[in-house]
N, C-alpha and C positions, 0 to 999 in steps of 0.2 A: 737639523731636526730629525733626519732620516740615520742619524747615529744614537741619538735620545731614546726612539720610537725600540731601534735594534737592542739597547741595554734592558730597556724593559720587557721585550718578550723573549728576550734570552736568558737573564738574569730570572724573573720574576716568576715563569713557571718552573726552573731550575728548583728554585726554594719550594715551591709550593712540593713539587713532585719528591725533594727530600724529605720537609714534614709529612706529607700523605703517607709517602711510602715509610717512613719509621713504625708510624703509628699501623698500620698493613703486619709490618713482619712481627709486631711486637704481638696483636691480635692472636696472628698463625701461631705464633712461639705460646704463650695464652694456651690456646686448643688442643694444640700438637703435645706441648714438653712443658707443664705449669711449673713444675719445679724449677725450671731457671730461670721464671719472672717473679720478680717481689711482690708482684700483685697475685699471682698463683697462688706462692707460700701464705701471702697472708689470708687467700677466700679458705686454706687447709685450715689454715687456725682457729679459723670464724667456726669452719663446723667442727671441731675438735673440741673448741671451747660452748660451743652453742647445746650441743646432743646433750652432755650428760647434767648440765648445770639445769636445761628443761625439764628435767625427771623431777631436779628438788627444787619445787616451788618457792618456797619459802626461802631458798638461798639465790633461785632467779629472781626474784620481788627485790632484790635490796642489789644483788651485782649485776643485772642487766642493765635500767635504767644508767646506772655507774659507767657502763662501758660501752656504752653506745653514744652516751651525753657528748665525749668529744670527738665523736665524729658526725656527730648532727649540728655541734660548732663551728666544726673546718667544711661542713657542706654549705650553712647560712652563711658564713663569713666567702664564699667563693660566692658562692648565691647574691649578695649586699656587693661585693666588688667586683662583678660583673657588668650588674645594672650600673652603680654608679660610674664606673670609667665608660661606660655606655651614653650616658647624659652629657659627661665632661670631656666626652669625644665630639659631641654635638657642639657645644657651642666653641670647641677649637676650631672643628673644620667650619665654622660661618666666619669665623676670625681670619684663618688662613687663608680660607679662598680670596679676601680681599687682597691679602697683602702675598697669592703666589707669584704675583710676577715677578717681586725680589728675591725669588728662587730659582735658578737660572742658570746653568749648565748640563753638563751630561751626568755628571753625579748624582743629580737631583731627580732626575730621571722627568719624564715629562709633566708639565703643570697644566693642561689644556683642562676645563671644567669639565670634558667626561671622564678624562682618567682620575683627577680629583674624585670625582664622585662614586667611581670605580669602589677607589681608597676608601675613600669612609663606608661604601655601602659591605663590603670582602669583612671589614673589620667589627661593624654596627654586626652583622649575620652571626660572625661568632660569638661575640660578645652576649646578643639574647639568646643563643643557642644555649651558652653555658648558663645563663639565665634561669631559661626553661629547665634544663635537666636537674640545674643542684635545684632545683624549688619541689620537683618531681621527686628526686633524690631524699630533702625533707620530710614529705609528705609521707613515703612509704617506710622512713625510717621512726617516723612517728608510728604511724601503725603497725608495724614491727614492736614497741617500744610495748605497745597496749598490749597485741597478741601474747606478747612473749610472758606478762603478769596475767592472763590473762586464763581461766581454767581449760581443761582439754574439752570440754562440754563445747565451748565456743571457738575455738581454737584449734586446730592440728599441728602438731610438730612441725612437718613436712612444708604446711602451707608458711607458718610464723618464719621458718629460716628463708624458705622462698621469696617471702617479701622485704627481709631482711637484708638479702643477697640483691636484691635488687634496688634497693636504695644504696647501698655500696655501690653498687654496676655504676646508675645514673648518677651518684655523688665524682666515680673517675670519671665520667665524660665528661659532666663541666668541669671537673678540675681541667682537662687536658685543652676544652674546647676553651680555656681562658688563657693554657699559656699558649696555644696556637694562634691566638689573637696579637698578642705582643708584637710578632715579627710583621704584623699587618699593619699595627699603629705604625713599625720603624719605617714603613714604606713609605709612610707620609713626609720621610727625609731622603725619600729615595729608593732605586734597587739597590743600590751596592748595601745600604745598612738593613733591608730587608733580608739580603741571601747573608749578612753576616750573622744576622739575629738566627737565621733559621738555621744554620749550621753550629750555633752554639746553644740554641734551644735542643736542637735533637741530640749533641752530644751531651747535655746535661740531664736529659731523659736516658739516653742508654746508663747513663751512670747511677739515675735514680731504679732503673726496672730491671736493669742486669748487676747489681751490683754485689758486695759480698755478703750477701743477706741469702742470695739462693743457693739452691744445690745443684751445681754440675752434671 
């Protein structure tokens, strides 16, 4: 048991401490140096394409709507699969807690009901985390949607991309706060597919946020 106990708090915050800190340097890199994260180049684009298309109304009125549409789709769709693998987490782990006892070695990492409940409550947190944000993320992307058709009378430039900019912000945190979830579910088969999952999440995000998309 005292070998079980050691993989998980060796193994377990190992992962954790690589996704925090990915998600840490990518942040600093973000603040520091935008141009070599893809999320940088694309908030450039946002207000490149935002500024001058706001001057003519009448051609924001028909391509705004248009271009904001699928990303107010990719934030309900993380937003809708959040919650639901959030539900369908719940009734696996009343499933599994019955039948952890026929999980049983050092791979499996320890089954005792509080680190079970550890498991699901680590994985349930993010899951309505990302929840909360892409809904947050909707909501201002909606408003944005209005502001942006919306005359200078009631409206400021300044204020419409601000809220716009911030429905983007909160649509990346729950995207991120859903696939940082993933390697929580894998925990539920163990640390070892925990620290596997986390070290193939974080190098599939460097390849997503560093990739050839940015400028050196």
């Amino acid at each position: 048991m005292g070998g079980v106990l050691d993989l998980n708090t060796i193994v377990v915050p190992f992962s954790l401490f690589l996704t925090v800190g990915y998600n840490v340097f990518l942040w600093h890199s973000l603040k520091r140096k935008p141009s070599v994260t893809a999320m940088g180049m694309e908030t450039w684009r946002r207000k490149a394409w935002f500024r001058p298309f706001k001057e003519d109304g009448e051609k924001m009125g028909v391509l705004g709507p248009q271009t904001l549409r699928n990303s107010l789709m990719e934030t309900i769709l993380i937003s809708l699969t959040a919650i639901t693998t959030n539900i369908a987490l719940a009734a696996f782990t009343n499933n599994a807690y019955s039948a952890r006892h026929s999980l049983s070695g050092s791979a499996f990492g320890s089954q005792s009901g509080l680190m079970f409940g550890l498991k699901y409550l680590s994985a349930s947190l993010f899951l309505l985390t990302s929840f909360l944000c892409s809904s947050m993320g909707v909501g201002c992307l909606i408003d944005a949607n209005l502001l942006i058709n919306s005359s200078d009378e009631f409206s400021s430039q300044v204020y419409a991309e601000m809220i716009m900019e911030r429905g983007f912000m909160l649509g990346v945190v729950g995207n991120r706060m859903l696939w940082m979830a993933f390697p929580l579910l894998a925990w539920m088969l163990g640390p070892v597919s925990f620290k596997v999952s986390s070290v193939a999440l974080v190098w599939g995000l460097y390849q997503l946020d560093f990739g050839g998309n940015c400028h050196h």
